[in-house]
C-alpha positions in Angstrom: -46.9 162.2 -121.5 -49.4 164.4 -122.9 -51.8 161.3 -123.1 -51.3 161.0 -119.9 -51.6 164.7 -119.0 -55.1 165.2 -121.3 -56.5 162.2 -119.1 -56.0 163.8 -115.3 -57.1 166.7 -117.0 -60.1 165.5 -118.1 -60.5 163.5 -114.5 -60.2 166.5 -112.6 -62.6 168.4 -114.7 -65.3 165.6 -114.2 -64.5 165.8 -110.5 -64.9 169.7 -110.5 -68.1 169.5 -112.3 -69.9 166.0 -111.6 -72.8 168.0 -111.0 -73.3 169.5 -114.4 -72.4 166.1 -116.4 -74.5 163.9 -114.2 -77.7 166.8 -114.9 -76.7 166.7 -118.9 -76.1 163.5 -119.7 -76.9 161.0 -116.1 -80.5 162.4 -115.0 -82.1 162.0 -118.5 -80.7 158.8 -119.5 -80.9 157.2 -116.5 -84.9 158.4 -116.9 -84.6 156.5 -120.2 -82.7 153.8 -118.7 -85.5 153.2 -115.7 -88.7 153.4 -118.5 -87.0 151.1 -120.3 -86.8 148.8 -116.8 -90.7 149.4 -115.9 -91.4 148.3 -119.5 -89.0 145.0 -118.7 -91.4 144.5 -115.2 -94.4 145.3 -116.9 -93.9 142.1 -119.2 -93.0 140.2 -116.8 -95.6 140.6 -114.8 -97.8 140.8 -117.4 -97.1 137.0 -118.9 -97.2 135.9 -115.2 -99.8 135.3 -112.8 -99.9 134.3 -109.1 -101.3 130.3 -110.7 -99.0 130.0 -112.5 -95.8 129.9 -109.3 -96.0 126.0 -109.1 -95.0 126.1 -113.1 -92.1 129.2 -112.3 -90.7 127.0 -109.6 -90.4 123.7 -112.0 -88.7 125.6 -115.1 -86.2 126.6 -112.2 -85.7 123.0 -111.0 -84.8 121.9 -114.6 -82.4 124.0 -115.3 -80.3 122.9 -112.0 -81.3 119.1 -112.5 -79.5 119.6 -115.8 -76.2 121.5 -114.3 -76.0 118.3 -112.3 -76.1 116.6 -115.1 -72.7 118.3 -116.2 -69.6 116.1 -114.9 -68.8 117.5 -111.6 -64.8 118.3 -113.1 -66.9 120.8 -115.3 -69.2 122.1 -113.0 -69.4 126.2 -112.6 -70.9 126.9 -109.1 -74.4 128.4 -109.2 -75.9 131.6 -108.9 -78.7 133.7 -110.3 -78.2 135.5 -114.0 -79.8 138.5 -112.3 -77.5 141.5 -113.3 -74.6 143.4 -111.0 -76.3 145.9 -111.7 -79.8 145.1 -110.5 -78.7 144.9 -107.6 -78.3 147.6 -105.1 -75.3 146.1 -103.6 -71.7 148.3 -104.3 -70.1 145.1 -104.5 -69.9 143.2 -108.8 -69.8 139.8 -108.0 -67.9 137.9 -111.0 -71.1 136.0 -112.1 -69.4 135.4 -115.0 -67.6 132.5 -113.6 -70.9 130.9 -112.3 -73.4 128.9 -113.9 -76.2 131.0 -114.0 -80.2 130.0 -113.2 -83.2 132.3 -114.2 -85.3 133.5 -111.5 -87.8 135.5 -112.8 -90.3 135.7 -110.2 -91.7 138.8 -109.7 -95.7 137.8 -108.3 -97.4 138.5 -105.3 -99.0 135.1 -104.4 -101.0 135.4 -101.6 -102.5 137.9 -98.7 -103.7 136.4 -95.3 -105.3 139.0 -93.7 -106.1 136.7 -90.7 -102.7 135.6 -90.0 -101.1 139.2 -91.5 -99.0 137.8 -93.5 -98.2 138.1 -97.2 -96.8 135.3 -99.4 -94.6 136.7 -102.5 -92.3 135.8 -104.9 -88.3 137.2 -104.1 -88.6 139.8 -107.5 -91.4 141.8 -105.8 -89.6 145.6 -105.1 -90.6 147.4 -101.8 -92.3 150.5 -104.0 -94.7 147.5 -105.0 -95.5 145.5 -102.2 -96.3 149.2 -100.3 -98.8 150.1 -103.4 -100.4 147.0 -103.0 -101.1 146.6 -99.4 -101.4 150.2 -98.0 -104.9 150.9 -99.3 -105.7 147.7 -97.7 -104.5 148.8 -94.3 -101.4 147.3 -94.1 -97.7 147.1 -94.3 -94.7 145.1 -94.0 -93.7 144.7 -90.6 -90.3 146.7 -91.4 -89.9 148.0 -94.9 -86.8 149.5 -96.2 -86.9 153.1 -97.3 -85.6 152.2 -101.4 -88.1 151.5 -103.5 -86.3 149.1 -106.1 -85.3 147.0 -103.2 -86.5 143.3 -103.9 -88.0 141.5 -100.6 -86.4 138.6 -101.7 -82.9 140.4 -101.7 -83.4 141.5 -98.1 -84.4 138.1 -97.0 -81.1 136.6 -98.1 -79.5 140.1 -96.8 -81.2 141.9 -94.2 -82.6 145.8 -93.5 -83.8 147.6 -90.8 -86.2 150.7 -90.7 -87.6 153.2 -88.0 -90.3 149.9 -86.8 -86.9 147.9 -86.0 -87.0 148.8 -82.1 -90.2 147.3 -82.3 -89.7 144.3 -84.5 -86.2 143.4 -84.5 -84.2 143.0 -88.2 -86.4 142.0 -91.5 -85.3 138.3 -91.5 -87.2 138.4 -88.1 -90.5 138.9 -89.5 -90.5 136.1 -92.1 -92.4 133.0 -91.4 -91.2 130.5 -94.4 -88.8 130.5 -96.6 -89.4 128.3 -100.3 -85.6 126.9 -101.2 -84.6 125.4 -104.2 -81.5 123.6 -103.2 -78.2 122.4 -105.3 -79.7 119.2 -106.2 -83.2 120.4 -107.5 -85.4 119.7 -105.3 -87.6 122.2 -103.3 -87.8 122.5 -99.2 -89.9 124.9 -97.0 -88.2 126.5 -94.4 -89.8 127.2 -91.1 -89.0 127.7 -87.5 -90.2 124.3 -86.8 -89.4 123.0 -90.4 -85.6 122.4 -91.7 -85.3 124.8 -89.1 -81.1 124.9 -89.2 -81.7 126.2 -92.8 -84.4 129.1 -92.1 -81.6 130.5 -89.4 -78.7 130.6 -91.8 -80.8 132.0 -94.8 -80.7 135.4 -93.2 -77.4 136.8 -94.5 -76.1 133.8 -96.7 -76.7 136.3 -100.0 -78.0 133.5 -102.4 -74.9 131.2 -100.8 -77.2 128.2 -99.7 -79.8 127.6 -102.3 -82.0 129.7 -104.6 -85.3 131.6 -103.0 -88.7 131.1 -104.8 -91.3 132.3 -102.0 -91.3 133.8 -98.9 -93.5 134.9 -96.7 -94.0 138.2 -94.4 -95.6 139.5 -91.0 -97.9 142.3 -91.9 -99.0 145.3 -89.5 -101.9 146.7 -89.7 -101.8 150.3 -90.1 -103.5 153.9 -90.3 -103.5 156.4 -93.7 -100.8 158.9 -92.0 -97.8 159.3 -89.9 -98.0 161.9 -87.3 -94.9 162.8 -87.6 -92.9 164.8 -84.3 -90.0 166.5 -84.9 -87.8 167.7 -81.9 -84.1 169.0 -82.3 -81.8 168.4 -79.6 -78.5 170.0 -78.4 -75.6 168.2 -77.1 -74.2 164.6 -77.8 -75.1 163.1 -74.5 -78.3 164.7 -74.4 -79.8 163.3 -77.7 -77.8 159.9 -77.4 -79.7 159.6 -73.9 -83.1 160.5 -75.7 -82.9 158.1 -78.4 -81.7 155.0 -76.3 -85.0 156.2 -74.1 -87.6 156.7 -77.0 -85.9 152.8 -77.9 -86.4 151.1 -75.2 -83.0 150.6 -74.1 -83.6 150.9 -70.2 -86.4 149.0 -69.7 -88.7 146.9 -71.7 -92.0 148.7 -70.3 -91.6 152.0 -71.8 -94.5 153.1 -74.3 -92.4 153.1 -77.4 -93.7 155.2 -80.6 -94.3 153.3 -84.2 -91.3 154.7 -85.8 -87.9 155.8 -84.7 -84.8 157.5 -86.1 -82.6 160.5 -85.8 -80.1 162.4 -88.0 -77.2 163.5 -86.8 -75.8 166.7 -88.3 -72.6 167.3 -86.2 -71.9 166.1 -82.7 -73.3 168.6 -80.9 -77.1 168.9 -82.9 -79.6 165.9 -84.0 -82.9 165.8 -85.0 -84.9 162.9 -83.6 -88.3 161.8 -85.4 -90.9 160.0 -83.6 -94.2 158.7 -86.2 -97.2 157.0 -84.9 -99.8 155.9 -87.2 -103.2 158.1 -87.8 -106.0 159.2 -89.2 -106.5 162.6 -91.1 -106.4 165.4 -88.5 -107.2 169.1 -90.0 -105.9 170.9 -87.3 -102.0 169.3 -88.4 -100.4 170.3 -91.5 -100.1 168.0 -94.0 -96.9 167.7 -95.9 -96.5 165.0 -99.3 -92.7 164.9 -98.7 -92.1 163.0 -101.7 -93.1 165.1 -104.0 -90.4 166.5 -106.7 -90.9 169.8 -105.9 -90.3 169.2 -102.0 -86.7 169.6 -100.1 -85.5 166.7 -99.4 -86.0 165.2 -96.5 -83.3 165.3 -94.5 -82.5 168.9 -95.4 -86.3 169.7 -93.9 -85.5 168.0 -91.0 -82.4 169.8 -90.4 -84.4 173.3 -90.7 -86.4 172.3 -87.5 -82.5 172.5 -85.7 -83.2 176.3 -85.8 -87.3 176.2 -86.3 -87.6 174.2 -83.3 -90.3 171.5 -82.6 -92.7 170.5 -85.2 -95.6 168.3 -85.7 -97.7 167.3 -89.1 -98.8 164.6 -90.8 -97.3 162.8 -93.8 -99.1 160.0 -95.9 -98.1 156.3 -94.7 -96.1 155.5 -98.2 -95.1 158.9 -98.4 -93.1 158.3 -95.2 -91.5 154.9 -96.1 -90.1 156.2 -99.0 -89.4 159.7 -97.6 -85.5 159.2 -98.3 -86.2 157.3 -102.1 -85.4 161.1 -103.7 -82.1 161.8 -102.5 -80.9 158.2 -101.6 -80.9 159.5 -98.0 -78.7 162.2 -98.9 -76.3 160.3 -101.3 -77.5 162.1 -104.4 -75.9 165.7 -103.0 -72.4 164.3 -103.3 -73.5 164.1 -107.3 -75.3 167.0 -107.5 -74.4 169.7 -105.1 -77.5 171.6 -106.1 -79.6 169.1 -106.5 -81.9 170.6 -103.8 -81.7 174.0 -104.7 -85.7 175.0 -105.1 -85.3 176.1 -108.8 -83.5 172.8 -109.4 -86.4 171.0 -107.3 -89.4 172.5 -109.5 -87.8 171.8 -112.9 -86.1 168.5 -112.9 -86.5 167.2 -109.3 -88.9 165.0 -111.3 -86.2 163.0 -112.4 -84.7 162.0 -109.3 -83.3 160.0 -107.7 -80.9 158.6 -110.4 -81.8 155.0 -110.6 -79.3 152.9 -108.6 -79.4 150.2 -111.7 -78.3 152.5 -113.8 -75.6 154.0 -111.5 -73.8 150.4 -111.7 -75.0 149.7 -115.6 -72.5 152.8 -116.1 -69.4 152.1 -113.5 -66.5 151.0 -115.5 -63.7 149.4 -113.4 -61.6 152.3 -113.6 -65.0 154.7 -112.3 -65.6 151.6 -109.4 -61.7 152.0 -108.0 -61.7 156.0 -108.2 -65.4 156.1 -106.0 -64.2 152.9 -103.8 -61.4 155.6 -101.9 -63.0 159.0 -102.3 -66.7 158.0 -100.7 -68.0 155.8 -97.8 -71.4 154.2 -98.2 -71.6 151.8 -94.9 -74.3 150.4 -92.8 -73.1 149.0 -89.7 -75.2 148.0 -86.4 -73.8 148.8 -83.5 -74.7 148.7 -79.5 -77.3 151.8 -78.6 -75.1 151.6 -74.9 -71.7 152.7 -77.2 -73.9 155.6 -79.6 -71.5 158.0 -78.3 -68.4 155.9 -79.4 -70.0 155.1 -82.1 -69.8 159.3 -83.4 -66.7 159.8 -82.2 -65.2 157.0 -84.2 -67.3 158.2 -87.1 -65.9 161.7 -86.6 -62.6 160.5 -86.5 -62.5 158.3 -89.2 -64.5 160.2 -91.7 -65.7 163.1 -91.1 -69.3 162.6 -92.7 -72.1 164.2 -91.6 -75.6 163.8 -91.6 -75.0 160.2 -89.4 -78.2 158.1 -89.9 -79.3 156.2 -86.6 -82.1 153.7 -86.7 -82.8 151.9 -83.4 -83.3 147.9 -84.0 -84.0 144.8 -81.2 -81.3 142.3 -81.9 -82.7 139.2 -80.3 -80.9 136.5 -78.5 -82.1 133.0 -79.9 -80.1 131.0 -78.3 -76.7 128.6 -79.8 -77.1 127.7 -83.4 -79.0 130.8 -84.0 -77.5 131.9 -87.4 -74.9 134.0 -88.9 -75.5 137.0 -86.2 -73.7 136.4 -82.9 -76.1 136.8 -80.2 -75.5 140.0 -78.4 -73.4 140.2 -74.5 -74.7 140.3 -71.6 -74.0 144.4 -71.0 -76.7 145.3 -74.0 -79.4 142.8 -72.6 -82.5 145.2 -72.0 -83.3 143.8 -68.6 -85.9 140.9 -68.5 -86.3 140.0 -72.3 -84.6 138.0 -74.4 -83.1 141.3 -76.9 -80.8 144.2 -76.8 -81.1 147.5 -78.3 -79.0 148.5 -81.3 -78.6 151.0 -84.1 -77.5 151.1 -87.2 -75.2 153.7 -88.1 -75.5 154.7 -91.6 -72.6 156.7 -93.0 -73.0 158.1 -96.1 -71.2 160.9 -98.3 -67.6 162.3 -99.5 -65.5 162.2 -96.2 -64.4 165.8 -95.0 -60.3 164.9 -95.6 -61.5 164.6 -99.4 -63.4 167.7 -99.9 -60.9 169.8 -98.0 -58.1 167.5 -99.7 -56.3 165.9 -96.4 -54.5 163.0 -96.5 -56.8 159.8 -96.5 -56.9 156.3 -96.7 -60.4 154.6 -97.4 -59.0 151.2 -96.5 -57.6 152.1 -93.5 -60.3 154.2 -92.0 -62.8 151.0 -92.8 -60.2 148.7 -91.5 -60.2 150.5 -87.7 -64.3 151.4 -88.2 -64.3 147.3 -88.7 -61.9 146.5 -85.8 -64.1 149.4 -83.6 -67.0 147.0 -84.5 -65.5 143.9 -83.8 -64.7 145.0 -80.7 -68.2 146.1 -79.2 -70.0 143.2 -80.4 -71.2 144.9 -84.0 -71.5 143.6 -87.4 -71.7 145.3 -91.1 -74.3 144.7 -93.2 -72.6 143.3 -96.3 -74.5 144.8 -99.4 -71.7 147.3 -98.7 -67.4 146.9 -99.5 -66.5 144.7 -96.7 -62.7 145.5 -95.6 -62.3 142.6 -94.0 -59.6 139.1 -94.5 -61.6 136.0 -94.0 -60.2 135.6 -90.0 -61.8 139.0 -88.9 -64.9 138.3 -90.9 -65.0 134.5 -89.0 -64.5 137.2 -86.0 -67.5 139.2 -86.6 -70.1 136.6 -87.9 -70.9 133.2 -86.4 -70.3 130.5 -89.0 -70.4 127.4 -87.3 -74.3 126.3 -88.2 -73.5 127.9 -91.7 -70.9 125.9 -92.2 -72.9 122.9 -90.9 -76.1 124.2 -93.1 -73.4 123.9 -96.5 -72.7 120.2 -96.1 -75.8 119.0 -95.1 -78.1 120.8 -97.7 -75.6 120.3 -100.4 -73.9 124.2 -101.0 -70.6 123.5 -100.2 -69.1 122.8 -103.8 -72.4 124.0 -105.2 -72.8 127.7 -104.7 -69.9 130.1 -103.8 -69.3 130.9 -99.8 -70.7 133.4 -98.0 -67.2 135.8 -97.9 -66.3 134.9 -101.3 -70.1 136.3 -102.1 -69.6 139.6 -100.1 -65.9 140.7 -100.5 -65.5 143.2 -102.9 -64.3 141.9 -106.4 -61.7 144.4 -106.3 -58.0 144.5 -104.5 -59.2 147.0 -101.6 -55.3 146.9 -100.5 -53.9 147.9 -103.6 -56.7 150.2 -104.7 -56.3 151.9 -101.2 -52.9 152.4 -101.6 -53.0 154.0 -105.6 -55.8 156.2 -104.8 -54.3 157.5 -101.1 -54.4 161.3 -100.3 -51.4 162.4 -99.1 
């Protein structure tokens, strides 16, 4: 008993003060921790060179030819030996049960600056690809917001940025994909070339075959954002400006560049518009990602009593304006953490490297977190925003809301994993509707204020709420989910079709089994419910 008592104890003292113990010990060995992984990269990249891919790919084809050399009674099903914890998934995939390839491939092969388009291997991070091609003028058609983020990760996942209304979803803009499939041998995949497999590599998370190259659209771009911010009052008024600034009602409005608001309670948003360029001297200029700055979402929601503002931010500056604070995950862990003393003195070592954050979670730390945050991505119809909050509201009680506007194109039957969307959403005269993702991030309100709460029902009915407007989740996050309501939600009939014929089914685990959480939600739920 007093074991038992010294142990909530000490639980409830962590809770209490997570703050302070993630600032001691978290902040300056995670800074350790992520030296230690630029120094791992820094090899790598070092004993590799863009010739050399051809010689990469091969070492990776031996090592499957000889798993199929192992009697097929004895066989492990594949997957990478990447780490859990490299990836920035909350999911911990039992790899340990796999047979696991090496696929260190972390080059950038090839720029074609007359087709804009980019050529790289799937280890190349989004904080490098932007390095490397901003001072050239350009940058990824959509490029997510994290910098550790590998391209090839998002390519067999997906991501969407404030370009999305443009552009549609990331797997959009890739031309090719370079597959190593179960029996060793390498295939390109193209819209007109094994084109059944380049529509259901988009969200099969490594379940169809191992990635080796792929290649990107490029934009071409300008030094600076010009960045507008204008705060609104009033849930159907800023819902009914964002599906405008979208595109949503018709196809001929002059959309901006980038897109997004941040939603701080249902009656007050913040919506950002960004068009590319050039130095002006009569705008401020503001380097948001500096350590000393605010983060960014807590400068945006000063402009809710400011008012209107305009300035210009750096290009790179801007796609990684949320890298800091993980959007605004990191105040959750450090309550303080953008208090300006704070800022000046350690704000250098943010954010707290997401690696590191999973190196560290022990199963007991993975269960506790699982029921007392939310950390979902989930794209829903523009036409239902407002449902969209309420259910939000209702369910969680987190606030800011994120909401990035993304074209979700109709390609027709066999057209991969994502359903297309109905008829209700089509933007009038094209072939794509308008959606959003919602991004819910943060300690729901129940918790802080100690309410009852259940994190597996509240995802359960934000699932079902999804299913039933025609949304999906994206499934780096816990998926709540049996494997009816996920058949439900996601079109599997060509990825079923894709397994056979390519050789995945008895070769590499299935798509759910990838996904679901390696925990028992139900149970977990249940032990860890506030009542």
């Amino acid at each position: 008993m007093p074991k038992a008592n010294f142990k909530a104890r000490l639980i409830q003292f962590l809770e209490n003060h997570r703050g302070l113990v993630i600032v001691v010990f978290c902040l300056p060995a995670s800074f350790i921790f992520n030296l230690l992984l630029t120094l791992r990269r820094t090899i790598n990249r070092l004993s590799s060179s863009p010739k050399h891919h051809e010689n990469r790919v091969q070492a990776i084809q031996k090592q499957i030819q000889k798993w199929n050399k192992i009697p097929k009674i004895e066989r492990k099903l594949l997957c990478t030996s990447r780490p859990n914890w490299l990836s920035l998934s909350t999911t911990f995939y039992r790899k340990d049960l796999c047979h696991q390839i090496n696929i260190d491939l972390f080059d950038i092969l090839e720029l074609d600056e007359h087709n804009l388009t980019i050529r790289v291997e799937p280890m190349v991070t989004v904080g490098e690809i932007t390095k490397f091609l901003i001072p050239k003028g350009y940058t990824l058609a959509v490029t997510l917001e994290i910098a550790d983020a590998t391209l090839g990760g998002l390519a067999l996942g997906t991501g969407m940025t404030t370009h999305s209304h443009q552009v549609g979803l990331y797997h959009e803009n890739i031309t090719s994909y370079d597959v190593i499939l179960h029996d060793g041998s390498l295939v390109r995949a193209t819209p007109n070339e094994n084109s059944d497999l380049y529509r259901t590599l988009p969200w099969s998370h490594g379940s169809l075959g191992f990635l080796v190259a792929l290649t990107l659209k490029l934009v071409k771009v300008k030094p600076f954002i010009k960045m507008n911010y204008v705060p609104v009052q009033g849930k159907k008024e800023y819902c009914d400006m964002i599906r405008l600034l979208s595109g949503d009602g018709t196809p001929d409005y002059p959309t901006v560049d980038y897109l997004e608001a941040t939603i701080f309670n249902p009656q007050q948003a913040v919506i950002m518009t960004g068009t590319y360029s050039d130095y002006d001297s009569s705008l401020p200029l503001n380097h948001v990602t500096r350590w000393y700055k605010p983060w960014f979402y807590k400068y945006t929601e000063s402009f809710l009593k400011k008012g209107k503002h305009t300035e210009l931010i750096p290009l790179r500056e801007y796609l990684l304006r949320h890298n800091r604070p993980i959007f605004w995950v990191v105040e959750s862990m450090i309550p303080f953490g953008n208090h300006p003393v704070f800022r000046f003195f350690l704000g250098w070592l943010l954010p707290p490297k997401p690696a590191f954050l999973k190196f560290t979670t022990t199963p007991g730390v993975r269960a506790y977190t699982f029921t007392r945050q939310v950390f979902q991505d989930i794209v829903l119809p523009i036409r239902k925003l407002e449902d969209q909050i309420d259910k939000s509201n209702e369910l969680f009680d987190v606030y800011p809301l994120l909401v990035y506007p993304c074209r979700i194109y109709d390609r027709g039957p066999a057209s991969g994993q994502l359903r297309a969307p109905r008829s209700e959403y089509m933007v009038e005269g094209t072939n794509y509707a308008i959606y959003n993702d919602l991004g819910i991030y943060g300690v729901p309100g129940y918790v802080k204020r100690k309410e009852k709460y259940n994190a597996v029902y509240a995802m359960r009915e934000m699932e079902k709420f999804t299913r039933d407007v025609g949304g999906f989740s994206f499934l780096y996050a816990d998926i709540f989910m049996t494997r009816d309501e996920f058949d439900q939600t996601f079109d599997l009939k060509l990825y079923e079709n894709v397994r056979v014929k390519y050789g995945a089914e008895g070769s590499f685990p299935h798509l759910y089994d990838k996904v679901k959480p390696e925990i028992n939600v139900f149970e977990i739920g249940d032990q860890y419910e506030i009542k």
